[in-house]
N, C-alpha and C positions, 0 to 999 in steps of 0.2 A: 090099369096101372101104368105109371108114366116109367120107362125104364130109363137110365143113366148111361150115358155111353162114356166109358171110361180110357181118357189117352194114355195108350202105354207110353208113349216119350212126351213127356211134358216141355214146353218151350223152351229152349236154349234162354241161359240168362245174356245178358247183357256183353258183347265179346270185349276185350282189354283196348282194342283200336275201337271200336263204338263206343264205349263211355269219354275215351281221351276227344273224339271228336266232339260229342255232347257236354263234354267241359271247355272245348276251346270256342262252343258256338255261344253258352252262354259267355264266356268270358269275352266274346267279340260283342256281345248284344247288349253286355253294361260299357266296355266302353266306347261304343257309340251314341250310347244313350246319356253317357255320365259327362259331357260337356252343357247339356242342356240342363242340369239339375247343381250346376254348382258355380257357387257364389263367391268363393275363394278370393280374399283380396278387396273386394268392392266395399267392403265398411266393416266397421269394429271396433270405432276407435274408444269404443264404450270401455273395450277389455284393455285397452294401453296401461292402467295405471295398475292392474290385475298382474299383465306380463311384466310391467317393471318391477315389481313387490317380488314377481315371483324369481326372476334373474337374478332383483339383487338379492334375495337368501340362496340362492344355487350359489350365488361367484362370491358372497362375503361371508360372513362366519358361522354363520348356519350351514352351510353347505358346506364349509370345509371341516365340521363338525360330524354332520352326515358322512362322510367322506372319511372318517376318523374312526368312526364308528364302525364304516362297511370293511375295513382293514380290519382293524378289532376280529371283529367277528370271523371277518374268513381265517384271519391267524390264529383263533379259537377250534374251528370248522377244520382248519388243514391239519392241526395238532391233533385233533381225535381221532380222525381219521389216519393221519400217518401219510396226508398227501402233500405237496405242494401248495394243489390245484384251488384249496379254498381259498390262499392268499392272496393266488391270483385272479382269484373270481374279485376277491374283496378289495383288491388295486383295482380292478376293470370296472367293477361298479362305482368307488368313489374319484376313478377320472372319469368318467362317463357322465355322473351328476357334476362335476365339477366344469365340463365341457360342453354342456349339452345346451344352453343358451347362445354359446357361438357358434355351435353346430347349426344350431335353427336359424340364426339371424343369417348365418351365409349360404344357405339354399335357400330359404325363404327369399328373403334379397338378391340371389343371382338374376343377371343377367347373360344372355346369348350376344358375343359380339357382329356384330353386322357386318357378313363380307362383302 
């Protein structure tokens, strides 16, 4: 008969400073890896007439529509609830849609000035 040898203290798990370091080794090992895997910028200009469709309903009346609508709703939302806070969830999301095409075009588009 093959008998089982049974450990009274089973392995320590994983200690709070070993997992953070094993999260920041992966985290170093995509981004050393992730300049070579990305194409960002070098062509697309397939999607241009995609993102102008999609801007101009964000910044023209579809989006300030959207935008109408996400107020609505949190002033619906704050009222049952008896808070504020859905109002201004519902201001925060329809400036947010309402901004979010200039948002992108001005860090998309940034540059670093050269000292």
């Amino acid at each position: 008969m093959f008998s089982a040898v049974i450990n009274p203290r089973p392995a320590p798990p994983i200690g709070r400073h070993q997992g953070r370091m094993l999260i920041l080794l992966l985290a170093l090992t995509v981004v050393l890896l992730a300049p070579s895997l990305t194409w960002a910028g070098t062509s697309g200009s397939e999607f241009t007439p995609l993102y102008t469709t999609l801007t101009g309903w964000m910044t023209g009346y579809l989006g300030r529509v959207i935008a109408a609508i996400f107020i609505i709703v949190g002033l619906v939302a704050g009222v049952t609830k008896g808070s504020v806070m859905g109002f201004v969830m519902g201001i925060a999301a329809g400036t947010g849609l309402f901004l979010a095409p200039s948002v992108i075009d001005a860090t998309v588009s940034a540059t670093l000035p050269l000292l």
